[in-house]
Every structure is written in structure tokens, then in C-alpha cells.
Z-matrix of the N, CA and C atoms (Angstrom, degrees):
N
C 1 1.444
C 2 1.526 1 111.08
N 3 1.426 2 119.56 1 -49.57
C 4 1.471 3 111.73 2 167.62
C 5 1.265 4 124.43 3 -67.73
N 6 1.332 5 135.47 4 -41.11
C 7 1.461 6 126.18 5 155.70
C 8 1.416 7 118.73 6 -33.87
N 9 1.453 8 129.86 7 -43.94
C 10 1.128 9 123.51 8 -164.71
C 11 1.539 10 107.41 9 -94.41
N 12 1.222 11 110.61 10 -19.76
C 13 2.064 12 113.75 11 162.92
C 14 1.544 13 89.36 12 -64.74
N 15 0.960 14 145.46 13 -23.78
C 16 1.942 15 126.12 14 -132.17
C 17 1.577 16 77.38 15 -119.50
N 18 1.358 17 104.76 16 -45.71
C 19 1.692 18 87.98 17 -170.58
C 20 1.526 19 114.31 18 -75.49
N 21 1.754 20 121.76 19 -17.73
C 22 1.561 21 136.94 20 167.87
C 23 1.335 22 100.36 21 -47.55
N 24 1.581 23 129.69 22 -66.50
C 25 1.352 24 151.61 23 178.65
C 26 1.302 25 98.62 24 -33.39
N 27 1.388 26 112.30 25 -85.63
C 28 1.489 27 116.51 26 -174.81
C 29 1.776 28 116.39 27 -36.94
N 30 1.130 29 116.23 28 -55.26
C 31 1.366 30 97.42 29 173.82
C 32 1.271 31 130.68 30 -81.18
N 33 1.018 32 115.33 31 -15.88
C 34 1.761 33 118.59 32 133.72
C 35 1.317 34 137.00 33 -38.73
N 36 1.368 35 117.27 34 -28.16
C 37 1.135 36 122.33 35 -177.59
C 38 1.620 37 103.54 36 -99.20
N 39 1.230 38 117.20 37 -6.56
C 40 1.192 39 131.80 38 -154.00
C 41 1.581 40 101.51 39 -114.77
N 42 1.530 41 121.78 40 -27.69
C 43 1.264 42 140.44 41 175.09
C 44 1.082 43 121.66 42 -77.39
N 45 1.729 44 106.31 43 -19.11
C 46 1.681 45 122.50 44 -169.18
C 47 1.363 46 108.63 45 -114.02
N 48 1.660 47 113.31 46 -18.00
C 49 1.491 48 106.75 47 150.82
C 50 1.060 49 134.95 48 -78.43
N 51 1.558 50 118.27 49 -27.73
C 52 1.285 51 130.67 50 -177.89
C 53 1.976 52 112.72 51 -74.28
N 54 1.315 53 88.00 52 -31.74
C 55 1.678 54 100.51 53 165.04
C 56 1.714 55 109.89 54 -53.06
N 57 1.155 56 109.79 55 -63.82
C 58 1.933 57 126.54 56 178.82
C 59 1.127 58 101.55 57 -47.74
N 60 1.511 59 126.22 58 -51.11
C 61 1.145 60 121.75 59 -141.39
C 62 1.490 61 100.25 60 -79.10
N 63 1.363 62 103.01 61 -32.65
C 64 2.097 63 118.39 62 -167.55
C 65 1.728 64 88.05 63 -69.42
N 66 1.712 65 106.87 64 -51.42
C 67 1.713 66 101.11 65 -169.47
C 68 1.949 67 99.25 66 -48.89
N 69 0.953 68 126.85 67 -58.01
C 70 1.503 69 120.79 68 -137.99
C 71 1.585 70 100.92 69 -91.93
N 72 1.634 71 105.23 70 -4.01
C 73 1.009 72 80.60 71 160.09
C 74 1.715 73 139.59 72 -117.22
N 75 1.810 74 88.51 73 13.16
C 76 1.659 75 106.51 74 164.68
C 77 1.137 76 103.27 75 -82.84
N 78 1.526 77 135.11 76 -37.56
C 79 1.386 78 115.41 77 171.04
C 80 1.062 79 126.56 78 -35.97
N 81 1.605 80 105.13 79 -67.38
C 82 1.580 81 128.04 80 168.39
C 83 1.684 82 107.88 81 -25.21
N 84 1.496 83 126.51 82 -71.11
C 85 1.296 84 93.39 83 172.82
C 86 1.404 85 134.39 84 -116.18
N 87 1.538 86 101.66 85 45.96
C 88 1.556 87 109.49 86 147.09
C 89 1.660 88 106.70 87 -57.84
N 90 1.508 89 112.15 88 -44.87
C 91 1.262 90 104.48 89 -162.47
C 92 2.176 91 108.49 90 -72.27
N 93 1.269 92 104.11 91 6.85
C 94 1.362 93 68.08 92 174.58
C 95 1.930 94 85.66 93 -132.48
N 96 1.380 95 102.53 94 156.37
C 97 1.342 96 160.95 95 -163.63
C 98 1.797 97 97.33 96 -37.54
N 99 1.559 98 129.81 97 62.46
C 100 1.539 99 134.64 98 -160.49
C 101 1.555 100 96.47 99 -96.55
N 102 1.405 101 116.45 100 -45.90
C 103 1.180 102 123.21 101 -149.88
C 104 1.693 103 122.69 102 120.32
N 105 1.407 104 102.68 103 158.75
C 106 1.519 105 108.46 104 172.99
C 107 1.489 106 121.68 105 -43.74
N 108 1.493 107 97.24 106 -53.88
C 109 2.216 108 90.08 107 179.47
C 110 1.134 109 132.43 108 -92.14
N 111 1.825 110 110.07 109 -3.69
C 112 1.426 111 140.30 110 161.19
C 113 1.688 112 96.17 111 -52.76
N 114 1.631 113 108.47 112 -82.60
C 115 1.648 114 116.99 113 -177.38
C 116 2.009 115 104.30 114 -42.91
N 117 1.110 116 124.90 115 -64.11
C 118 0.747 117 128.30 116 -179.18
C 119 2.125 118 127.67 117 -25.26
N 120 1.401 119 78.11 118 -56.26
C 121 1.723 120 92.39 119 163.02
C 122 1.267 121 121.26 120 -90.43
N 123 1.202 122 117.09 121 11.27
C 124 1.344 123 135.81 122 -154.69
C 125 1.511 124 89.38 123 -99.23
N 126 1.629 125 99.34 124 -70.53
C 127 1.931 126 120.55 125 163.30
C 128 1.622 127 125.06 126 -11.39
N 129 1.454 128 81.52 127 -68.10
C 130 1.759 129 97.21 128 -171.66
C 131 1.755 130 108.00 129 -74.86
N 132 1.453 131 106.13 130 -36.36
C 133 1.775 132 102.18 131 171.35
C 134 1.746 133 104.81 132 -44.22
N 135 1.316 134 101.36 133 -60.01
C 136 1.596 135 123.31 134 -161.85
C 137 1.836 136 101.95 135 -49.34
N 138 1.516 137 115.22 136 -52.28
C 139 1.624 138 130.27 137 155.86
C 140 1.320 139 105.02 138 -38.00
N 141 0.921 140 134.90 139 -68.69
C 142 1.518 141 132.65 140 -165.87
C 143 1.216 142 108.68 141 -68.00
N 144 1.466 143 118.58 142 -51.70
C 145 1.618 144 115.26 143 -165.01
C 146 1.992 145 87.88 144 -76.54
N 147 0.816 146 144.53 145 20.83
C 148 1.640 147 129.81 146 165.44
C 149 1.386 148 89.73 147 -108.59
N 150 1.363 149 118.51 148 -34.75
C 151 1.923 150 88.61 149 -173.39
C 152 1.257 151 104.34 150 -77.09
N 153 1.371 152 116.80 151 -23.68
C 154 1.856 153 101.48 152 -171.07
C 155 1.737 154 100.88 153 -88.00
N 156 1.033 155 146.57 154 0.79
C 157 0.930 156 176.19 155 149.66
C 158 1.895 157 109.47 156 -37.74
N 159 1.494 158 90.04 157 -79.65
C 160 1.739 159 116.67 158 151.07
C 161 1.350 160 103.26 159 -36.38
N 162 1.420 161 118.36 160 -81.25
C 163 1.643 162 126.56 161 -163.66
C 164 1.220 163 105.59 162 -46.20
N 165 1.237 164 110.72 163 -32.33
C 166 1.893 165 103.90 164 -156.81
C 167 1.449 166 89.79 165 -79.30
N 168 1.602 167 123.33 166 -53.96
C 169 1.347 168 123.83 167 -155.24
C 170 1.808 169 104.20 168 -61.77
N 171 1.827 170 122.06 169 -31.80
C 172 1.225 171 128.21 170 -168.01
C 173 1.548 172 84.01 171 -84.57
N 174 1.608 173 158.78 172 -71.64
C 175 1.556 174 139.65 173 -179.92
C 176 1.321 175 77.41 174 -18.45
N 177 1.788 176 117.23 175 -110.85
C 178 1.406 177 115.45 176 -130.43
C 179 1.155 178 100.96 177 -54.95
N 180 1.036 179 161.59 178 -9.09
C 181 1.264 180 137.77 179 176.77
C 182 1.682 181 109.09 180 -77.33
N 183 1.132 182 112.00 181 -54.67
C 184 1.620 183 100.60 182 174.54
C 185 1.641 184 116.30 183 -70.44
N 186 1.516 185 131.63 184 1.70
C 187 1.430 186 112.56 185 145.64
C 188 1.389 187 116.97 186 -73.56
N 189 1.260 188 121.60 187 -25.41
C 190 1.455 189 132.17 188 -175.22
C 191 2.106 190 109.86 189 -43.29
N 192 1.078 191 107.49 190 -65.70
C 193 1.362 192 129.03 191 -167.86
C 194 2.247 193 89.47 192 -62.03
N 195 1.294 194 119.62 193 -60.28
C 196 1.292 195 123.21 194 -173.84
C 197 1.581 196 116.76 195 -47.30
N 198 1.668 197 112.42 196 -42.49
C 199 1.315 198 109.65 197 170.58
C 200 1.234 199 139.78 198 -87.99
N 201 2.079 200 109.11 199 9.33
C 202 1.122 201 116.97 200 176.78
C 203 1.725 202 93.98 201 -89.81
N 204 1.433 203 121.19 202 -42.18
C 205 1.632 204 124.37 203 173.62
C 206 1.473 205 103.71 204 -27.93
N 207 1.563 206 108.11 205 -62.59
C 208 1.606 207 132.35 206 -134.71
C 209 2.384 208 77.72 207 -65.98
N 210 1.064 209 106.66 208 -64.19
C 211 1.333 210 105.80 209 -175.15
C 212 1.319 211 120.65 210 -76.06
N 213 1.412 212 115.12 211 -0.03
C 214 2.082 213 99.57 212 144.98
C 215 1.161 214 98.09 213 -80.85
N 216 1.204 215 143.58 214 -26.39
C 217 1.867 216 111.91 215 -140.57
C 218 2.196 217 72.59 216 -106.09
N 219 0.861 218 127.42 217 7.23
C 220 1.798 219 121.07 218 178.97
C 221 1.592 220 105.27 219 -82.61
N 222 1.500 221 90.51 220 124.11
C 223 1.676 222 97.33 221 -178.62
C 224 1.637 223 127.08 222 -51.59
């Protein structure tokens, strides 16, 4: 049961970097010089990768609170 929370976690934690990592790096080249429909799709990537971004950080956060329970009630 704890292996399989720890390994949940991990790709969670792994879901919420990979989220950051996609945001910063459409930011990154919003900022240089593509064009109008380049930036444009550029926008909506940047929209999306913050909500999944969001999502990932709200998962791990609600395993967070379950595995501090899981190790009071552990003999």
C-alpha cells in the first residue's frame, strides 16, 4: 500500500514538473519574434499548460494530506 501511494506521488510530482516545464517553455518563446499566429497558438498552449499545471499541483496536493493520515494510524 505505501509503495503504491509513493509511486502515485512520484508521478505526480513528475506531472507537475512536466506541466512547468511545457509552461516556461512556451513562454520562453512567445518572447521571441514568430509572428501573429505563431504567438497566437503560442497563447492558448501557455492557457492550457497553467491549468494542467494547476491540476497537477491540486493531485499532489490532495495525496499530500492522505499520507500524513496513512502514517499516524501505522503501527
Amino acid at each position: 500500500m505505501v509503495e503504491l501511494l509513493s509511486l502515485e506521488m512520484a508521478v505526480a510530482r513528475l506531472r507537475a514538473k512536466r506541466a512547468e516545464l511545457s509552461l516556461k517553455q512556451a513562454k520562453a518563446m512567445l518572447y521571441d519574434n514568430h509572428g501573429l499566429a505563431v504567438s497566437l497558438a503560442l497563447c492558448s498552449r501557455i492557457r492550457v499548460g497553467q491549468a494542467r499545471a494547476r491540476a497537477a499541483r491540486r493531485r499532489l496536493l490532495k495525496m499530500v494530506p492522505s499520507t500524513s493520515a496513512l502514517r499516524d494510524t501505522a503501527p
